[in-house]
C-alpha positions in Angstrom: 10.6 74.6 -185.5 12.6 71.8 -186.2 12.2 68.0 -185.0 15.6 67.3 -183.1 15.2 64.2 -185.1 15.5 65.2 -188.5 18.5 67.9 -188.5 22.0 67.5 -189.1 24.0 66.5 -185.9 27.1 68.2 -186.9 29.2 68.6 -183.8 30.5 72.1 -184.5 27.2 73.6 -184.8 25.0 74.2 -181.5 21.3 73.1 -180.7 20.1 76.5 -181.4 22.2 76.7 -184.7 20.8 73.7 -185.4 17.0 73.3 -184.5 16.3 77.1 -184.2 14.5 78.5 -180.5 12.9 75.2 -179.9 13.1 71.4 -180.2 10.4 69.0 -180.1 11.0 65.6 -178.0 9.2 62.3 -177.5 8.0 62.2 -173.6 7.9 59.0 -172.4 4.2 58.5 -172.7 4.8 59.4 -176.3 3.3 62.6 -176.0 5.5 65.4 -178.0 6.8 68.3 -176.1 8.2 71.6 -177.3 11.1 72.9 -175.5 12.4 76.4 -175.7 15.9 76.3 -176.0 16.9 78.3 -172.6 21.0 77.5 -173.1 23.8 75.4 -173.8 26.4 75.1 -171.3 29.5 72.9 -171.0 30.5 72.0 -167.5 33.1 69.6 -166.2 33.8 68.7 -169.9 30.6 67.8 -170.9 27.9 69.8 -173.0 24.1 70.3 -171.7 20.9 71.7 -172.9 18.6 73.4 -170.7 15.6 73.9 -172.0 11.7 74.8 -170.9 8.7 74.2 -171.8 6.2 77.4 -172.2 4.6 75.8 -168.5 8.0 75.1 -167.1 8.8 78.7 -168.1 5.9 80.4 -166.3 7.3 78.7 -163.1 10.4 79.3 -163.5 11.7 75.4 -164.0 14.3 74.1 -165.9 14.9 70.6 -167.4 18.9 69.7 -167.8 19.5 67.6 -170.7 23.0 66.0 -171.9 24.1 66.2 -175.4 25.8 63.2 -176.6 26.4 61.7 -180.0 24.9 58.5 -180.1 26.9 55.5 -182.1 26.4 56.5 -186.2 27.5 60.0 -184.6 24.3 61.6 -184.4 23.0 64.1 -181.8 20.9 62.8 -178.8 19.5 64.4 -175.6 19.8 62.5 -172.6 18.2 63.4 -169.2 20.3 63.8 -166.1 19.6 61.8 -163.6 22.2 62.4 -161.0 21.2 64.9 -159.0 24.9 66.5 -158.1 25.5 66.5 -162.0 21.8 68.3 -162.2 23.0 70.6 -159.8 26.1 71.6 -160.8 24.3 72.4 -165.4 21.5 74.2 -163.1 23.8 76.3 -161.0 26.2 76.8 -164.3 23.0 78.1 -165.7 21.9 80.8 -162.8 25.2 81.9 -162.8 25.3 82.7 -166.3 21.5 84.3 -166.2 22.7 86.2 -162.9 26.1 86.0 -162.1 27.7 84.2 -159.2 27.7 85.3 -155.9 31.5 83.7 -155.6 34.0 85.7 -155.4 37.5 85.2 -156.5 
């Protein structure tokens, strides 16, 4: 496993290209999590990480995260806090773990 940290944040490689299955972040209580990396997904032009925790995992939870490059270009995760955008990565997400129940 690879600290999200410490890896090359070249934007034409993925998370899981980069940092393997899993990532390790910084809670902020300073405890370190590890994250399986469930997908990456890019919706309304924007990319996203979802990603779980082996807890999160047993009950079926997700966290959305928001990749961005940070200013010296580097990769960061941000948390979502906007519910609609949550919505809208987690749906994304079902839809590509069960297909959508939209029809065209």
């Amino acid at each position: 496993m690879t600290d999200i940290r410490d890896a090359d944040p070249s934007p034409a490689v993925g998370l899981s290209e980069r940092y393997g299955d899993s990532v390790e972040l910084l809670a902020d209580d300073g405890e370190t999590l590890t994250y399986r990396i469930a997908a990456e997904l890019s919706v309304g032009g924007s990319r996203y990480a979802v990603l779980q925790t082996k807890e999160m995992q047993r009950d079926d939870e997700i966290e959305v995260f928001k990749i961005v490059a940070n200013s010296d270009g580097e990769v960061e995760l941000e948390s979502v806090a906007d519910e609609e955008e949550w919505e809208l990565v987690a749906e994304a997400f079902d839809d590509s773990q069960f297909g959508s129940d939209e029809r065209p």
